[in-house]
C-alpha positions in Angstrom: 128.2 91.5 99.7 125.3 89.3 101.0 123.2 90.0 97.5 122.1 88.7 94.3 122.7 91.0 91.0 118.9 91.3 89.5 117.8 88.3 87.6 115.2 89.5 85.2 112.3 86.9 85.1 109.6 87.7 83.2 106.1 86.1 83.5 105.0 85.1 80.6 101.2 84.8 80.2 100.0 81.2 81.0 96.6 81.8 78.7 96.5 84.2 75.6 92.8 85.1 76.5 92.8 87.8 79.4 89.7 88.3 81.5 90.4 90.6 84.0 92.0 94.3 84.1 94.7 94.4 86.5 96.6 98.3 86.7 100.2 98.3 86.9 100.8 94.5 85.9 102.5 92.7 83.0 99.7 92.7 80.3 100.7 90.4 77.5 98.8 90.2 73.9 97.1 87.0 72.6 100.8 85.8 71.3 102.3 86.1 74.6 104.6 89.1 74.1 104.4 92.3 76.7 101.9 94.7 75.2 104.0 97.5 73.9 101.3 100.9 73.2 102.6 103.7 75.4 100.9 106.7 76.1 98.4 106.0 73.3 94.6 106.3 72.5 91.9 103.4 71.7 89.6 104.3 69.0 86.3 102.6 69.0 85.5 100.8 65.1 81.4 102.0 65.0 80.6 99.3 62.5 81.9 96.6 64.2 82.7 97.9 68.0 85.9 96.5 68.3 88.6 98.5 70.1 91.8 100.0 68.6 94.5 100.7 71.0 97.6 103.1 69.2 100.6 104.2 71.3 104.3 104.3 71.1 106.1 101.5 70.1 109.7 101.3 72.4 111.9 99.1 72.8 115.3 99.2 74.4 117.2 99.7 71.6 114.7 102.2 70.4 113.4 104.4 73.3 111.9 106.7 70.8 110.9 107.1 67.4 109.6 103.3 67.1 106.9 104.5 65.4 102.9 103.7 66.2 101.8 100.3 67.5 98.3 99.1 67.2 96.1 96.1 68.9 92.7 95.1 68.4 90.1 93.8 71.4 86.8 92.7 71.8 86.2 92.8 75.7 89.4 95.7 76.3 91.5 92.7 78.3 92.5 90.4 75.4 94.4 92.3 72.9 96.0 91.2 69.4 99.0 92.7 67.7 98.8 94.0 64.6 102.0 95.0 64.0 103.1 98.9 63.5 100.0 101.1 62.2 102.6 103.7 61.6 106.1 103.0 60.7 109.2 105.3 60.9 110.2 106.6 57.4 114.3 106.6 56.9 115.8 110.7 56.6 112.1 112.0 56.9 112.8 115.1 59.2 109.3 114.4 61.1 109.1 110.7 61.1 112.7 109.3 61.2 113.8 106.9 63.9 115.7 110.1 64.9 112.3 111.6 65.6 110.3 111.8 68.7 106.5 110.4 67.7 104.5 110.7 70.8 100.8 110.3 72.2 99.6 109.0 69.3 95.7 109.4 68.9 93.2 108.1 66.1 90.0 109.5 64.7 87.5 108.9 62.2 86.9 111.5 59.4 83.4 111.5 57.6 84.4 113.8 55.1 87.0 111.9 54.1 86.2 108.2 54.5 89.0 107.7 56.5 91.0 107.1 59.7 92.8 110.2 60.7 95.9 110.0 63.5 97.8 112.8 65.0 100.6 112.9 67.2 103.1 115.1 69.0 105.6 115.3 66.2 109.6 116.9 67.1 113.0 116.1 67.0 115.1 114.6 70.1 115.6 118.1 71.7 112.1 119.0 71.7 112.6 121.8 69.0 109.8 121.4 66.9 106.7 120.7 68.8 104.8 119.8 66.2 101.1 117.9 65.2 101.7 115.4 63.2 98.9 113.5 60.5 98.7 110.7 59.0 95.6 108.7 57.3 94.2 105.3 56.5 91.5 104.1 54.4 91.5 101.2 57.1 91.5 101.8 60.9 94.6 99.0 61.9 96.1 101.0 59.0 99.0 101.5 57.4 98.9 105.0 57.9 100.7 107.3 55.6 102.5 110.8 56.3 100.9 113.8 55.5 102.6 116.4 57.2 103.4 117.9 60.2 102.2 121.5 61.4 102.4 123.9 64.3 98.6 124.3 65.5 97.4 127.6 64.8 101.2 129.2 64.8 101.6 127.9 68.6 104.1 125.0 69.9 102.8 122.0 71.0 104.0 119.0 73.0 102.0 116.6 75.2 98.8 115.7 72.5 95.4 114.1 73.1 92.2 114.1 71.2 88.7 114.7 72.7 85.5 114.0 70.4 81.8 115.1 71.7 80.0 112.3 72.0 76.7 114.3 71.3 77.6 116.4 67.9 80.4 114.3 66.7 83.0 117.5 66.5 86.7 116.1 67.7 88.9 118.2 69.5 92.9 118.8 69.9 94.1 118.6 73.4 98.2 120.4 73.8 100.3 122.0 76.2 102.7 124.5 74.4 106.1 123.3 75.9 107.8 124.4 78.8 109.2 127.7 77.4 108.1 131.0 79.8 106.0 132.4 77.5 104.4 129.1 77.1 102.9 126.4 80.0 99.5 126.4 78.4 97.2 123.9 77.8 94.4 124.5 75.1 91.1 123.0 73.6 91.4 123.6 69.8 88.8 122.2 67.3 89.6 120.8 64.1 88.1 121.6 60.8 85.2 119.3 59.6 87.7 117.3 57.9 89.5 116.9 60.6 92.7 117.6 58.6 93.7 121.1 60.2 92.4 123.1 63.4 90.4 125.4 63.3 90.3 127.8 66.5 90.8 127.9 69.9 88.3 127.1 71.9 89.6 127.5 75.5 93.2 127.8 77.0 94.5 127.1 80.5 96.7 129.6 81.3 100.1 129.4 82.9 98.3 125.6 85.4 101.8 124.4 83.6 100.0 120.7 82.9 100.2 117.8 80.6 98.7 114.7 80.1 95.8 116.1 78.5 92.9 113.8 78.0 88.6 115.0 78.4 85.8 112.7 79.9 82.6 113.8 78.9 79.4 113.1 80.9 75.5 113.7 80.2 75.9 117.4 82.0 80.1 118.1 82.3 82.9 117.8 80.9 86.2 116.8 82.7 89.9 118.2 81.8 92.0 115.5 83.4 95.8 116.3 83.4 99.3 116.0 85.0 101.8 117.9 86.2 105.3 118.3 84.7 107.6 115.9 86.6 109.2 114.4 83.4 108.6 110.5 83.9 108.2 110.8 87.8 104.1 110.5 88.8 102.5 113.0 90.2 98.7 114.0 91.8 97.1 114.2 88.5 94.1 117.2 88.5 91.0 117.7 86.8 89.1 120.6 86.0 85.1 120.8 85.2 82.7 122.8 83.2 79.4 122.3 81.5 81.3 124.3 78.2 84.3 123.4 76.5 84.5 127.1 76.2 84.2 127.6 79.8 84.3 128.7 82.4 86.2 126.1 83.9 86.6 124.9 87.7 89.7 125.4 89.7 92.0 122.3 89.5 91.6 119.5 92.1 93.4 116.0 93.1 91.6 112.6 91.5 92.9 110.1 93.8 94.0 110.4 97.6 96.9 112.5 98.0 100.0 111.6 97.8 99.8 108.2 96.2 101.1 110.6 93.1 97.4 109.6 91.7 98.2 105.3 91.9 101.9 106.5 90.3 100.5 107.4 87.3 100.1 109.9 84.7 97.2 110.7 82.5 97.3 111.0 78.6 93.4 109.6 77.5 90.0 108.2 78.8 87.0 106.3 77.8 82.9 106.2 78.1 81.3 102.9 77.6 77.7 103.4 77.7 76.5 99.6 78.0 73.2 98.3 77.9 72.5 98.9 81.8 75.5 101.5 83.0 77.7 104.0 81.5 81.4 103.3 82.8 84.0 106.0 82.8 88.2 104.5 82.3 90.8 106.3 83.4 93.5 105.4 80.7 96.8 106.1 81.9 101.0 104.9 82.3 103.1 103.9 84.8 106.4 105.3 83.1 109.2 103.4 84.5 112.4 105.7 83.2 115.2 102.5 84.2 113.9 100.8 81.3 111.3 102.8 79.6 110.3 100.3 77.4 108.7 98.0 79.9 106.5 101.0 81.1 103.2 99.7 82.2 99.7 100.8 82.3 97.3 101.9 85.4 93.5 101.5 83.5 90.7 102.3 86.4 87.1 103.5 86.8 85.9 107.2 87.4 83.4 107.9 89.8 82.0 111.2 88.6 79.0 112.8 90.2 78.1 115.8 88.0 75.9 117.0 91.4 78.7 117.2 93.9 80.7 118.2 90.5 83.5 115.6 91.1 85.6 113.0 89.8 87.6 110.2 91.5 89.5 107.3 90.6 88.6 104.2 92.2 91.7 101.4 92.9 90.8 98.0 92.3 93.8 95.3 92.4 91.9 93.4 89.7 88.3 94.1 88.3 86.2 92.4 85.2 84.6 94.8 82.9 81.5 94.0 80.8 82.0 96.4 77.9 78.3 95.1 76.4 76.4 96.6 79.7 79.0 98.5 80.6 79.2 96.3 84.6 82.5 96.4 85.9 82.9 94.6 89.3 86.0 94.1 92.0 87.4 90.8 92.1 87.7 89.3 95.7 90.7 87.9 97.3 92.4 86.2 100.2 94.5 88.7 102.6 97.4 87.3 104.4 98.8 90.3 106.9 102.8 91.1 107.4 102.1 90.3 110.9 101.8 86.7 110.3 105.1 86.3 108.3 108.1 85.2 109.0 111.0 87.2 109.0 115.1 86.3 108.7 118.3 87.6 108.2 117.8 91.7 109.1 114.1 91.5 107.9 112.0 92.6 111.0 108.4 93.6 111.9 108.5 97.4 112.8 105.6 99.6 114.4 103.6 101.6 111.8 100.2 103.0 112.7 99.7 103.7 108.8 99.9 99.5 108.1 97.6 97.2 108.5 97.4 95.8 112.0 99.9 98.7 112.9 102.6 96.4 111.5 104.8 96.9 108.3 107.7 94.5 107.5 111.2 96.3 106.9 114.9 95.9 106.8 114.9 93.5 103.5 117.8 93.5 102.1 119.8 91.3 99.4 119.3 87.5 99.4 120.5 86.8 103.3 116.7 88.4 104.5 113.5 87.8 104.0 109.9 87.6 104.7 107.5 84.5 104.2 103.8 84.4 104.2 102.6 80.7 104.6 99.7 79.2 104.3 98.5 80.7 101.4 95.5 78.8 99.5 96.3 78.2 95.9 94.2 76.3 92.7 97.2 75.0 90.7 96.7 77.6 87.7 97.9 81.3 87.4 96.5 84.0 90.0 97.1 87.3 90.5 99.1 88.4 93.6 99.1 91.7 95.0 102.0 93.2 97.4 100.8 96.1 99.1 104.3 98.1 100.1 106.3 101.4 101.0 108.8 102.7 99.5 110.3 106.1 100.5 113.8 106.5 98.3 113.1 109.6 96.9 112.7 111.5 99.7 109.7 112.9 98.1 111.5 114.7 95.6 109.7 112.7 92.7 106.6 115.7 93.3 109.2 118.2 91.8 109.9 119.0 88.2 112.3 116.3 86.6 111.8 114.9 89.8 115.4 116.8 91.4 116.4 117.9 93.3 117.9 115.1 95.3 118.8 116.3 99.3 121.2 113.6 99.6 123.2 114.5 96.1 124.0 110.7 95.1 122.4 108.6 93.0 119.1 106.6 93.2 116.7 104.8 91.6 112.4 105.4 91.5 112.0 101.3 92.3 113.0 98.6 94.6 113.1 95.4 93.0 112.6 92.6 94.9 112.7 88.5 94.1 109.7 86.7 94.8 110.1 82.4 95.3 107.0 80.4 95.5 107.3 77.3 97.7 111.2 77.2 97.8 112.0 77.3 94.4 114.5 79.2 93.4 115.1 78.6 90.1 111.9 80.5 89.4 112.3 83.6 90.4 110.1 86.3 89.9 111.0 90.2 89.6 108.7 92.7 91.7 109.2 96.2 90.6 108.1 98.5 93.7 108.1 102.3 93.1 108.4 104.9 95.1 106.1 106.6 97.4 105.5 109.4 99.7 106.0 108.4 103.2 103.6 106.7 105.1 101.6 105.7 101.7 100.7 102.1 101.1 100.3 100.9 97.2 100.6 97.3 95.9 102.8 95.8 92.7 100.8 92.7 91.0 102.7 89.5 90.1 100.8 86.7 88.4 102.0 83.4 90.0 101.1 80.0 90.1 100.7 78.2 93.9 100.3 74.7 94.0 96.3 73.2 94.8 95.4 73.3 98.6 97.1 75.8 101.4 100.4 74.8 102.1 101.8 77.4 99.8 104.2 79.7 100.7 105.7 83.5 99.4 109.0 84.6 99.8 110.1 87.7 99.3 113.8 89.0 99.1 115.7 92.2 97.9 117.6 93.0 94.6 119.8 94.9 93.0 118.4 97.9 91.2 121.4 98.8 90.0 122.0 101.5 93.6 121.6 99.2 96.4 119.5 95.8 97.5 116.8 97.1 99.2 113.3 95.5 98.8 110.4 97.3 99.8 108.7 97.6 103.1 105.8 95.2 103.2 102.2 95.1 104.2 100.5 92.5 103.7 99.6 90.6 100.0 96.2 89.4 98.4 95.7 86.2 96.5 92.8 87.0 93.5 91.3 83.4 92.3 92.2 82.3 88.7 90.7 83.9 85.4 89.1 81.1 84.5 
């Protein structure tokens, strides 16, 4: 077969200091390792302002029950490991590496004096659903077990934590499992302690969501979650009210249909009121269930206008964010179109009037096609490259629960994976993960490369094997972002 088995390349950071955000990329801490927080919470240290970023710690040995990471940051882009905040605890029923230890979240109790983190605690068949606590006289922790409780008598599974900015009181965030009787999602506050709950506050009755996560503005607050498609995306909703109590809004999309909200799911999100705006961060994963461990993140800005009464993500490739004034501002880069490549082997430039220049390029497949962009102007240091693509394997089926069922009845994977070359040499060659999407919808996959000084570079792109087939993802067109520094 005219193919090459996937070579796994990863791209190591060239600088431990990040400037920019870029969603769905390869973020790396200040030692050079891939960040490793899943579906987590960042926790904001009042005295000194630093962030805290919890989530799951999985790797591909251990999928679950890793226990809690935890990373520090100054500017939310250059992140330091600090290890496991909490750490599995051998035979413990809740806490074991046998357990599941989910959407971690961390808050700060004043009656105690201490750091307080919960959890969606359960076993591997999702028989508990659990909250779990532990606490920390320190915020990077360790944090010890305390116990583990069903909230208020009721199951609970996907977690999140919401604290009102203007009183201080912290919320619980849960949907109540999949079982008929259940497919809630409630707001429940916690005792003053913020050791127990207290009562419920509001429940969403039988939307079926999870993902729960609240932004709060000056006049509204925002109930962002997802629907239940396992680890497949889907067109994340929001709700609005000026009550926690109610009443709330019917549900509506956050990003442009169909793009299965930037193939993303929600779990948390962030106001940073700066010195001169107030900037609202969609904090969210791109689950990848081939090797869940590599999941990355999707972080983006929320335009929210409390007088229209809506929210909306906004898509930047790559942005910088000013956490002092809370600025954040697009970064501009070089387009180079699909019509301008060259194509070989069955690679071929195919009508599309949803592509730029009504031209998309197709039929890659294996290491005997490709496509090439040349020309491309490069600074001899690292850059971010975009690859704006289609890829339509599912069928569309990824919008249903579990993401099944599958018309075809075979086997298939949610990502393309294609090899990227720059300038001809192959033995550097990068991996582009492509997932799917909805017909006719164009996203882009960042890799950060390095292109010789001047404009005589060139990018070629080829198919690998995702463990089904070959295929690499259609093409549009790329965008060169200028170095960090």
């Amino acid at each position: 077969m005219a193919g090459l088995k996937v070579f796994f390349c990863l791209l190591f950071a060239a600088s431990v200091h990040t400037k920019y955000i870029v969603p769905g990329a390869r973020w790396h801490d200040t030692n050079g390792s891939l960040i490793n927080a899943h579906a987590g919470g960042i926790t904001v240290d009042e005295k000194t302002g630093k962030f805290w970023w919890f989530g799951e710690y999985k790797t591909q040995s251990q999928p679950e029950g890793g226990g809690v990471s935890v990373y520090s940051s100054d500017d939310l882009a250059t992140w330091e490991y600090h290890g496991l905040a909490l750490e599995p605890v051998a035979n413990s029923s809740i806490i074991s590496t046998k357990n599941i230890i989910q959407r971690p979240k961390v808050v700060f109790s004043k009656v105690t004096n201490q750091y307080h983190m919960w959890w969606h605690a359960d076993n591997s068949s999702y028989g508990l659903l659990l909250q779990g606590l532990a606490t920390s006289n320190t915020i990077g922790g360790p944090y010890t077990f305390v116990n583990a409780t069903a909230p208020l008598g009721n199951w609970s599974q996907d977690f999140g934590i919401f604290t009102d900015y203007k009183d201080g009181k912290s919320y619980s965030l849960y949907s109540n499992g999949d079982r008929k009787e259940a497919r809630d999602c409630y707001i429940t506050s916690f005792n003053d302690d913020v050791t127990a709950l207290d009562k419920v506050i509001y429940r969403f009755d039988k939307f079926d969501l999870e993902g729960p996560t609240i932004i709060q503005t000056d006049q509204s607050y925002y109930a962002i979650m997802s629907h239940k498609t396992g680890y497949r995306p889907n067109n994340v909703v929001a709700f609005r009210a000026d009550s926690l109590a109610g009443p709330w809004s019917q549900p509506f999309f956050i990003a442009p249909r169909n793009t299965r909200t930037y193939n993303s799911q929600s779990g948390f999100s962030m106001r940073i009121k700066g010195t001169k705006k107030t900037t609202y961060l969609y904090i969210a994963d791109q689950w990848d269930s081939n090797s869940i461990w590599e999941s990355r993140y999707i972080w983006l800005p929320m335009d929210i206008d409390d007088n229209k009464k809506t929210l909306e993500l906004i898509w930047h490739d790559v942005y910088d964010l000013n956490v002092k004034t809370g600025e954040w501002k697009a970064i501009e880069g070089k387009t180079y179109y699909g019509r301008n490549a060259k194509t070989n082997g069955t690679a071929f430039k195919q009508e599309a009037n949803f592509a730029s220049n009504n031209i998309i390029l197709t039929g890659i497949y294996g290491n005997d096609s490709s496509v090439t962009f040349e020309g491309i102007e490069g600074t001899g240091k690292p850059q971010w490259v975009s690859f704006y693509y289609q890829n339509i394997d599912d069928q569309g089926f990824g919008d249903q629960p579990g993401g099944t069922p599958d018309r075809i009845g075979g086997s298939w994977q949610l990502r393309r994976i294609s090899s990227v070359v720059v300038n001809g040499d192959t033995s550097q060659v990068e991996t582009l993960y492509q997932r799917d999407t909805h017909k006719g919808i164009i996203l882009s996959a960042p890799l950060q490369l390095t292109l010789n000084k001047g404009s005589k570079n060139t990018i070629t792109v080829r198919g690998l094997y995702n463990g089904v087939d070959y295929k690499g993802a259609d093409l549009d067109r790329i965008v060169v972002y200028p170095p960090e520094d």
